[in-house]
FIMAR-868068 format. One record per residue (C-alpha): residue number from 1; residue in one letter; x, y, z. Coordinates in pm, whole numbers, plus 32768, in hexadecimal, padded with zeros to 4 digits. Example, Ala and Ser with C-alpha at 12.3 -4.5 7.8 and 13.67 -1.06 7.14 Angstrom:
BEGIN
node n: 1; res: a; px: 84CE; py: 7E3E; pz: 830C
node n: 2; res: s; px: 8557; py: 7F96; pz: 82CA
END
This chain:
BEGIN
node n: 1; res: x; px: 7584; py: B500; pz: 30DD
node n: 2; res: x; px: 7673; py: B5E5; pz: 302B
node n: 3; res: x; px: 76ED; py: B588; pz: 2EE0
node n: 4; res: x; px: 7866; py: B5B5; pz: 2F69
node n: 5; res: x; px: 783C; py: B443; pz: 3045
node n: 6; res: x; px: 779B; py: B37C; pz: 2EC4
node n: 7; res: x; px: 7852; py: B2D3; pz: 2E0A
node n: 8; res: x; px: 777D; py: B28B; pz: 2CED
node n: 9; res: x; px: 77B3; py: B12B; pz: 2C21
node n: 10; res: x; px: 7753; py: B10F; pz: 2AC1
node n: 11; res: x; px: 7784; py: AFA3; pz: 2A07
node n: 12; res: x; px: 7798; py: AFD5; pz: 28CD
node n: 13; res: x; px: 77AC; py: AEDF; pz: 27A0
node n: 14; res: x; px: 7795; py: AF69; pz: 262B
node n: 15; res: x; px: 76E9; py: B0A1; pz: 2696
node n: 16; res: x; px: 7785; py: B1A0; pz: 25A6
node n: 17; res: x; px: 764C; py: B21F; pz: 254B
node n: 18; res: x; px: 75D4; py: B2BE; pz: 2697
node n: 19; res: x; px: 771B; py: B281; pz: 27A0
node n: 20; res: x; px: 7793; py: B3F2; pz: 274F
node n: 21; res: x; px: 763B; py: B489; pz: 277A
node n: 22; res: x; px: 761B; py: B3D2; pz: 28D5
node n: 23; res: x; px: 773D; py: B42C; pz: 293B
node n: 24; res: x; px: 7718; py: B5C3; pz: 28E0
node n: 25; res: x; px: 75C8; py: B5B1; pz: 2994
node n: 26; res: x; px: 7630; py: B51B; pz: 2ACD
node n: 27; res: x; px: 7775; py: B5FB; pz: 2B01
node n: 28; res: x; px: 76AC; py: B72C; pz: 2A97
node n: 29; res: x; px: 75C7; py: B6C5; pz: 2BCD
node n: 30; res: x; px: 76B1; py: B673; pz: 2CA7
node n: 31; res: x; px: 780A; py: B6F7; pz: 2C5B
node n: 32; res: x; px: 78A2; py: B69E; pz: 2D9C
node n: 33; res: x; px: 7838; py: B512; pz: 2D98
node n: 34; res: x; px: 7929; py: B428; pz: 2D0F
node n: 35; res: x; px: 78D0; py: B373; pz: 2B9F
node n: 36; res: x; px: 7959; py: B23C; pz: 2B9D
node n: 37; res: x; px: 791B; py: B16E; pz: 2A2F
node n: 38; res: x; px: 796E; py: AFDE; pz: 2A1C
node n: 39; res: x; px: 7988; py: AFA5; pz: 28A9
node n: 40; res: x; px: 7942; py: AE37; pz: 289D
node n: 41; res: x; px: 79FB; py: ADBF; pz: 2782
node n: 42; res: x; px: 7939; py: AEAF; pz: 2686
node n: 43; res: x; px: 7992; py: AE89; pz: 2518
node n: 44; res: x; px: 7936; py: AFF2; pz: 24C5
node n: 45; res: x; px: 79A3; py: B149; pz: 2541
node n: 46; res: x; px: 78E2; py: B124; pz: 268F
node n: 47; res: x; px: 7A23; py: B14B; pz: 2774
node n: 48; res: x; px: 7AB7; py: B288; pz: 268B
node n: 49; res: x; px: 796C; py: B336; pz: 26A1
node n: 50; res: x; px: 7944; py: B305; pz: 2802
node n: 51; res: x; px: 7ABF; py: B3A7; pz: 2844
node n: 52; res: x; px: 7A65; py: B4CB; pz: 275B
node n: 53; res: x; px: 7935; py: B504; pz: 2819
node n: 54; res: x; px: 7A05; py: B53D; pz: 297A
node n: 55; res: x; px: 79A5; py: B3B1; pz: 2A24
node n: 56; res: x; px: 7AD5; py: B30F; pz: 2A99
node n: 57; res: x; px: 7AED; py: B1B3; pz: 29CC
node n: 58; res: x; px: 7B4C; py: B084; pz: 2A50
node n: 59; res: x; px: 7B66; py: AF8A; pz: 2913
node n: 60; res: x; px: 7B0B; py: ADE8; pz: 28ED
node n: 61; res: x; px: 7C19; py: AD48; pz: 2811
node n: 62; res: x; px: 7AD7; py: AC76; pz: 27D0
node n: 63; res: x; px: 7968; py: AC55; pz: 2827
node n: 64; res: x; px: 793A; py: ABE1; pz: 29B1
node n: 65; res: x; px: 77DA; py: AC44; pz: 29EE
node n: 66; res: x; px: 7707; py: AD29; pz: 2A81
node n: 67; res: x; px: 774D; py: ACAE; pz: 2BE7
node n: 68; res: x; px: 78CD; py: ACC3; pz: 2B8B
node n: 69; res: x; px: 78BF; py: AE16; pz: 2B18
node n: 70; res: x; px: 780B; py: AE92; pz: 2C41
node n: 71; res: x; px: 78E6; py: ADDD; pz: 2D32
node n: 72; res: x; px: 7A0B; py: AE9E; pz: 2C6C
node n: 73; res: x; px: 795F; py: AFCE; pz: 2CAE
node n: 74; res: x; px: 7928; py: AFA4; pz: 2E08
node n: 75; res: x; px: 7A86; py: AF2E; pz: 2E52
node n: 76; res: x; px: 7AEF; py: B069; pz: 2D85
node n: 77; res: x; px: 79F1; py: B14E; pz: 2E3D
node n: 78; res: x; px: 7AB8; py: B260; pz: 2F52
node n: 79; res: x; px: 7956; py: B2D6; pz: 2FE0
node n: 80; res: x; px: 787F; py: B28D; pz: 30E4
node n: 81; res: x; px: 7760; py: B21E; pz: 301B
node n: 82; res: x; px: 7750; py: B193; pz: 2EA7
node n: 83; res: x; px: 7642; py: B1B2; pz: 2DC0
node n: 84; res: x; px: 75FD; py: B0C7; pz: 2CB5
node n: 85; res: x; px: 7584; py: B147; pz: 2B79
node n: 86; res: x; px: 7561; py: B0C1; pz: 2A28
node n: 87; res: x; px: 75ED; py: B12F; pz: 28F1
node n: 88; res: x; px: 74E7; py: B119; pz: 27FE
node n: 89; res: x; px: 7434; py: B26D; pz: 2859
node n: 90; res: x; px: 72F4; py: B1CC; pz: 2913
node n: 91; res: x; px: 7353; py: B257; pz: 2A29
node n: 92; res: x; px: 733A; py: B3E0; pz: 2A98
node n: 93; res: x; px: 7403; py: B4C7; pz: 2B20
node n: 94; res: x; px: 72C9; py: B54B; pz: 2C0A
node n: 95; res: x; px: 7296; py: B3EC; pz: 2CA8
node n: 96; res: x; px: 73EC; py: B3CE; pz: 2CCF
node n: 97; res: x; px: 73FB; py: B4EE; pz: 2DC0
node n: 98; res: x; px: 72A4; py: B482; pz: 2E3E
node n: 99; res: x; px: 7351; py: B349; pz: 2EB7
node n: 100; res: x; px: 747D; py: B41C; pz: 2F6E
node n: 101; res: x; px: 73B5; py: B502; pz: 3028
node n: 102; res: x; px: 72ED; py: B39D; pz: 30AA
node n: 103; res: x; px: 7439; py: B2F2; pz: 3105
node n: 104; res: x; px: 749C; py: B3B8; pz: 3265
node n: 105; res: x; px: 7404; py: B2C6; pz: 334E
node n: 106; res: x; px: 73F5; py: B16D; pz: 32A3
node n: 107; res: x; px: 74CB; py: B088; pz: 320E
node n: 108; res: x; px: 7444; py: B04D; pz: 30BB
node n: 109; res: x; px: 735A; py: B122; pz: 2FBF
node n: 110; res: x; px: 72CF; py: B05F; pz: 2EBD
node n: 111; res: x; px: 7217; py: B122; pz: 2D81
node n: 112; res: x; px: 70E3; py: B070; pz: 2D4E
node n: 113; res: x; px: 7039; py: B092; pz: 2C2D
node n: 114; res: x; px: 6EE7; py: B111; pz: 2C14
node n: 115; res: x; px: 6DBF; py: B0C5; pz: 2B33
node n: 116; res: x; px: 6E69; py: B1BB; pz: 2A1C
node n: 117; res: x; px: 6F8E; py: B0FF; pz: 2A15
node n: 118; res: x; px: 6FD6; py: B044; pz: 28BA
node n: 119; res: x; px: 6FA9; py: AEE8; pz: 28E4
node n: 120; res: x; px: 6F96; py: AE13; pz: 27B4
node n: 121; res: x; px: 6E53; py: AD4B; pz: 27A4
node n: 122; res: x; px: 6EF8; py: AC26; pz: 2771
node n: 123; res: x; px: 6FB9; py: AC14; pz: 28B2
node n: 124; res: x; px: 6E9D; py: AC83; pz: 29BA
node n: 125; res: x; px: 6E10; py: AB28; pz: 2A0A
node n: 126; res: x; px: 6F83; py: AAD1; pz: 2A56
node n: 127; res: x; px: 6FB3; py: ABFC; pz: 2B38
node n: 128; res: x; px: 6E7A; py: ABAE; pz: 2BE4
node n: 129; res: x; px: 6EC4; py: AA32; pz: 2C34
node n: 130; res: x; px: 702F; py: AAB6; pz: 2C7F
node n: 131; res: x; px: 6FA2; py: ABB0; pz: 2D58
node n: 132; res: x; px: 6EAC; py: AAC2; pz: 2E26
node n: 133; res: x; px: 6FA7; py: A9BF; pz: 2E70
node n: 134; res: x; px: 7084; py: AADE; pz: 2F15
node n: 135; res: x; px: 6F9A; py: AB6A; pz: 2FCE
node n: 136; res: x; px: 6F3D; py: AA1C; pz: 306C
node n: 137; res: x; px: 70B9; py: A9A3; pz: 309A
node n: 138; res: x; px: 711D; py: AB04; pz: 3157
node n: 139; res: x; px: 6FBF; py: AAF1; pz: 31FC
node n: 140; res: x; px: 6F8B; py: AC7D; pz: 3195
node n: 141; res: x; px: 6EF6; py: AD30; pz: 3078
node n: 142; res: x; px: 702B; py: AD7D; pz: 2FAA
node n: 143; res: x; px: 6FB5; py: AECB; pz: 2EE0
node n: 144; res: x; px: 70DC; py: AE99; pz: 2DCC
node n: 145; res: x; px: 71D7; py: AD4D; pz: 2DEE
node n: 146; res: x; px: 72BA; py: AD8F; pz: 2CD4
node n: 147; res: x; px: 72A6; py: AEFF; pz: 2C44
node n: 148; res: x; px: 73F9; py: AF88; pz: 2BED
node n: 149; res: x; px: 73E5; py: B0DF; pz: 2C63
node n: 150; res: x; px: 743F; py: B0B7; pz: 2DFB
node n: 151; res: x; px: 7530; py: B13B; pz: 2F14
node n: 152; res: x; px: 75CE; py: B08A; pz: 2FF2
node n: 153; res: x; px: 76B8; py: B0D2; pz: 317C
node n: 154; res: x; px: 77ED; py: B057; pz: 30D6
node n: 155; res: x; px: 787B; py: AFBF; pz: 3200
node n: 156; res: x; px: 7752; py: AEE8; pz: 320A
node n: 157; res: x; px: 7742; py: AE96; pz: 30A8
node n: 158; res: x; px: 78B9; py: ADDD; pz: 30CB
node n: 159; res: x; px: 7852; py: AD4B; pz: 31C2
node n: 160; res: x; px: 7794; py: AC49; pz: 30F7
node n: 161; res: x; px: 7858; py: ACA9; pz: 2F9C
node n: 162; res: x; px: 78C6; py: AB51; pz: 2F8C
node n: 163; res: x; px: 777A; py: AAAC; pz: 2F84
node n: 164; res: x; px: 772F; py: AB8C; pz: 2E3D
node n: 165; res: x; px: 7731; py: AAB8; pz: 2CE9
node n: 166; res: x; px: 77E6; py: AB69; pz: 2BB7
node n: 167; res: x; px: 7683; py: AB52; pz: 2AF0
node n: 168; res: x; px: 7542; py: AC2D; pz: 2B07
node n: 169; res: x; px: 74B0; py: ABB8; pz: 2C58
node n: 170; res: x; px: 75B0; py: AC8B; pz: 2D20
node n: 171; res: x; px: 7495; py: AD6C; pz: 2D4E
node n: 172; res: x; px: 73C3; py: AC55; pz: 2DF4
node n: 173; res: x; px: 74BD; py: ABA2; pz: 2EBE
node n: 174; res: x; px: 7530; py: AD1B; pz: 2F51
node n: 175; res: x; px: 7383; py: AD27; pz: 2FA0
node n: 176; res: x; px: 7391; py: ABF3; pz: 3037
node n: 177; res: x; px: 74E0; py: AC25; pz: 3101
node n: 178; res: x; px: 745D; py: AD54; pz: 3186
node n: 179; res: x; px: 730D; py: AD05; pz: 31D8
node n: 180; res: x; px: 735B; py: ABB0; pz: 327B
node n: 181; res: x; px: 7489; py: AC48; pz: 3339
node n: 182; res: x; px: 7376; py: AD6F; pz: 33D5
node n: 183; res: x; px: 743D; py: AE76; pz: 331F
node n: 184; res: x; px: 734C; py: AFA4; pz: 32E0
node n: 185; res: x; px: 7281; py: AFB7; pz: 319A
node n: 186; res: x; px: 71E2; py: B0DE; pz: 30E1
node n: 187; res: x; px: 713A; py: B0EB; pz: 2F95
node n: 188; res: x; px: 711A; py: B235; pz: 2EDE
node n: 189; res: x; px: 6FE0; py: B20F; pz: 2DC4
node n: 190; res: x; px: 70A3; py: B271; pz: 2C38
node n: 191; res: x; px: 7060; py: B25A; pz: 2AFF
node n: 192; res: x; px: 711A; py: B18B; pz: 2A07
node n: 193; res: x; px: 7139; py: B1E7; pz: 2893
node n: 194; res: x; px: 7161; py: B0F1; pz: 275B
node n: 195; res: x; px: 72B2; py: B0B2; pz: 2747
node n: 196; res: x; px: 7375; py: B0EE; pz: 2605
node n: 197; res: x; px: 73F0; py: AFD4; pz: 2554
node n: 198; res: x; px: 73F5; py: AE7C; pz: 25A5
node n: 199; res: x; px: 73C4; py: ADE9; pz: 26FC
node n: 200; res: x; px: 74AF; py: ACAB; pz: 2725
node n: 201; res: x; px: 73C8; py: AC3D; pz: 284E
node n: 202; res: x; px: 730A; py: AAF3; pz: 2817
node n: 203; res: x; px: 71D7; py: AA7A; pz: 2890
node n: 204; res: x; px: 71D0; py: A8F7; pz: 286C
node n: 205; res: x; px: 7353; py: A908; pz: 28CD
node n: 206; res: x; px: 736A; py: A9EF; pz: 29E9
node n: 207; res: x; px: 720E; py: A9B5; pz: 2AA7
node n: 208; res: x; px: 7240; py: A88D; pz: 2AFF
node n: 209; res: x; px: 73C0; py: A8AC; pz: 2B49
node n: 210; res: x; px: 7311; py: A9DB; pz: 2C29
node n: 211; res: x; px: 723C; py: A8DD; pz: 2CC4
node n: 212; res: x; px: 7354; py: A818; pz: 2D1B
node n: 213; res: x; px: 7413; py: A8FD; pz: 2DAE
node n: 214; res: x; px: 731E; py: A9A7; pz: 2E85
node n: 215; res: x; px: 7301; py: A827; pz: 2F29
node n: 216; res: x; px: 744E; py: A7F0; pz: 2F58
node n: 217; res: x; px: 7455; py: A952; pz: 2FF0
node n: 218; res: x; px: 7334; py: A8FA; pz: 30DE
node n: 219; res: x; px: 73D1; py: A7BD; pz: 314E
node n: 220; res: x; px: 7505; py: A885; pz: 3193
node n: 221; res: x; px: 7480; py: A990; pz: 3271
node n: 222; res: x; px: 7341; py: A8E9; pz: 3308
node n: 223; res: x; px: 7369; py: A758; pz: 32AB
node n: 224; res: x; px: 7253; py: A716; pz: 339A
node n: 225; res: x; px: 7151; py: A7C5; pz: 3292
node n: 226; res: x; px: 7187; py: A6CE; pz: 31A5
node n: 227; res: x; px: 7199; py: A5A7; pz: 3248
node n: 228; res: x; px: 70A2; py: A5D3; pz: 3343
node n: 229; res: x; px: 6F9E; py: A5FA; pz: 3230
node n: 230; res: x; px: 7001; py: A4C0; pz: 3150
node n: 231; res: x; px: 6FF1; py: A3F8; pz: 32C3
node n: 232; res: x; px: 6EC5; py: A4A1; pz: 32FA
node n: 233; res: x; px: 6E37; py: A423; pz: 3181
node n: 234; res: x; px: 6EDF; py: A2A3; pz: 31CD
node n: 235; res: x; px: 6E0A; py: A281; pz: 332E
node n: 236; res: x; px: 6CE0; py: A2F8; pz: 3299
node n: 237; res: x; px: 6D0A; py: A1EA; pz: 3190
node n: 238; res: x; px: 6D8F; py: A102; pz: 329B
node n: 239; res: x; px: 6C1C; py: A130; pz: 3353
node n: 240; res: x; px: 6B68; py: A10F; pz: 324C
node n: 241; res: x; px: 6C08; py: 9FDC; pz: 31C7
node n: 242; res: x; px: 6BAD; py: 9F4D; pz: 331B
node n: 243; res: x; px: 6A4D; py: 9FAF; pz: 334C
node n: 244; res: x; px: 6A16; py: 9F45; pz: 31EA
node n: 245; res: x; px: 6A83; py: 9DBF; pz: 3255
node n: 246; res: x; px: 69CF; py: 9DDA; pz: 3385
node n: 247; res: x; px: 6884; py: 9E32; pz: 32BB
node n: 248; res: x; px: 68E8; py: 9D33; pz: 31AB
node n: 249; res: x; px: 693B; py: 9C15; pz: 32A9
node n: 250; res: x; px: 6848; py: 9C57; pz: 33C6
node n: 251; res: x; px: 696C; py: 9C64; pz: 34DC
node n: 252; res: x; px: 6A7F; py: 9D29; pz: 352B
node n: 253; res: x; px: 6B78; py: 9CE8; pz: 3423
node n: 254; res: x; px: 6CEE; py: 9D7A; pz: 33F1
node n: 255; res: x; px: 6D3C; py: 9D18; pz: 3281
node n: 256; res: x; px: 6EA5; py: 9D04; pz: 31A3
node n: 257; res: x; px: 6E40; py: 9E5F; pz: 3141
node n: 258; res: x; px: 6DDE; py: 9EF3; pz: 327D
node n: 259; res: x; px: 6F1A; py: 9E85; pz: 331F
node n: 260; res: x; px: 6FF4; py: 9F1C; pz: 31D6
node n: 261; res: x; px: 6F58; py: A073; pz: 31EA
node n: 262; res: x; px: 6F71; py: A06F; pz: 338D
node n: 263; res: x; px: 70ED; py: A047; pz: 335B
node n: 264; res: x; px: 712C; py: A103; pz: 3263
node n: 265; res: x; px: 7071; py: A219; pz: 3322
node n: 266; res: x; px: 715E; py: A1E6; pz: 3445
node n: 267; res: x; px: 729B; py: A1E7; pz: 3361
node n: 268; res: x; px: 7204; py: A310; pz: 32B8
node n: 269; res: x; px: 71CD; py: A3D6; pz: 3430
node n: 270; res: x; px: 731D; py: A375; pz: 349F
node n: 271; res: x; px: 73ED; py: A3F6; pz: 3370
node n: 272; res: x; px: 7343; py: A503; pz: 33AB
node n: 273; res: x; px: 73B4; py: A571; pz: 34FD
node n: 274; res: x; px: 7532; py: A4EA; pz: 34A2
node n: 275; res: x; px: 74FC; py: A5EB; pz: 3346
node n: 276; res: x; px: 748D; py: A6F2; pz: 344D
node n: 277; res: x; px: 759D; py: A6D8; pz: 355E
node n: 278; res: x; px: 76CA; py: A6E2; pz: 342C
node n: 279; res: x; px: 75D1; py: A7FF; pz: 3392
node n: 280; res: x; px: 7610; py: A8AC; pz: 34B0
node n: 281; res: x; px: 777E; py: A873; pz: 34BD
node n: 282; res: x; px: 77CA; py: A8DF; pz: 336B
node n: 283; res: x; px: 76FC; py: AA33; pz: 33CF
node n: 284; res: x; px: 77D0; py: AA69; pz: 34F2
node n: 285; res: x; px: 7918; py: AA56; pz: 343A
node n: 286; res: x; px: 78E4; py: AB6C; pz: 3375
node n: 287; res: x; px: 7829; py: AC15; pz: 3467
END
């Protein structure tokens, strides 16, 4: 893909120490793409650097979010494809034109980081548990869910902009969208370098909001995933309830319990398939 169809999205909150020397590196790789920067509400010189440096600005009165800013961008975007990269200089300019020359035939190029990649110690058994309850709710290995360096078809991407929260998982949930909608997927091995400053991401406050939302996204797109496998886990329970009264009694018996767990494993099944039919609804109206 030639730079010329990118437009390349850069949130950017308090980032005066390393916004202009993104931004230098990027054009001076690819002079023709076009540099959007969202500065999020930044208290410092991040939005006057970012102008000096040749990126068109597009300015928060206040902080909105990550999500918000990127949802600016893309709204903001006049190329085919947009590029999300962040602001804090993990990110380099070679991967970024790794991921370009990837995006011809697919819909989506995620980064994903390799084994170099900086990744505090603290946060890796997060990323892992994060990572294995993706994998099993798309029902694919998922290489990277939420890196920040990624392309994206535009015309697909707003398509589903309105599903995208204003906070951090807008990387996920565009994942999720994509993969569960049977867009096309690539991921491009990078390395990540310590960021400078401070990150504002937070581990026992985002994970499990990320959690959350990659549930809700499931049930959205594929309902029947979800609540297929909780009726699943209430007949099981159901059966054993009953074969454990039949071996305590000596004759076939249906307990209080037995009969709980049987209906709420019906209720369970049938909300399903109602959650799957207005799943698919939804789907087709912004098909």
């Amino acid at each position: 893909m030639k730079p010329d169809k990118v437009s390349i999205i850069i949130p950017a909150l308090n980032e005066e120490a390393t916004i202009e020397t993104v931004v230098r590196g990027l054009l001076t790789h690819f002079p023709e793409a076009e540099i959007i920067v969202i500065d999020d509400g930044s208290s410092d010189a991040t939005g006057k650097l970012a102008a000096q440096a040749g990126a068109q600005v597009i300015s928060h009165d206040h902080n909105l979010g990550y999500g918000a800013s990127l949802r600016t961008g893309v709204e903001a975007a006049s190329r085919d494809f947009v590029l999300f990269c962040d602001a804090d200089g993990q990110h380099t300019a070679e991967d970024v034109g790794r991921l370009m020359e990837a995006c011809d035939d697919v819909d989506m190029v995620i980064g994903a980081r390799n084994q170099d990649s900086h990744v505090p110690f603290i946060r890796r058994p997060g990323k892992f548990i994060l990572r294995w309850f993706a994998n099993y709710l798309a029902g694919e290995r998922i290489t990277d869910l939420n890196s920040g360096l990624r392309i994206m078809r535009k015309s697909v991407l707003k398509k589903y902009l309105h599903l995208m929260p204003r906070g951090f998982s807008f990387s996920t949930t565009s994942t999720f969208a994509f993969l569960k909608t049977y867009h096309r997927i690539l991921y491009i091995p990078i390395t990540v370098h310590k960021r400078s400053g401070k990150s504002s991401v937070r581990q026992w406050k985002h994970g499990p909001q990320t959690l959350m939302l990659m549930l809700r996204l499931t049930v959205l797109f594929e309902p029947l995933k979800v609540f297929l496998t909780t009726a699943g886990i209430l007949f099981a329970m159901t059966l054993f309830t009953f074969v454990f009264n039949t071996l305590e009694s000596g004759t076939y018996k249906i307990g209080p319990t037995t009969i709980l767990l049987g209906i709420a494993t019906l209720l369970v099944f049938m909300f399903g398939l109602l959650c799957d039919q207005v799943s698919a609804l939804r789907r087709e109206i912004h098909e």
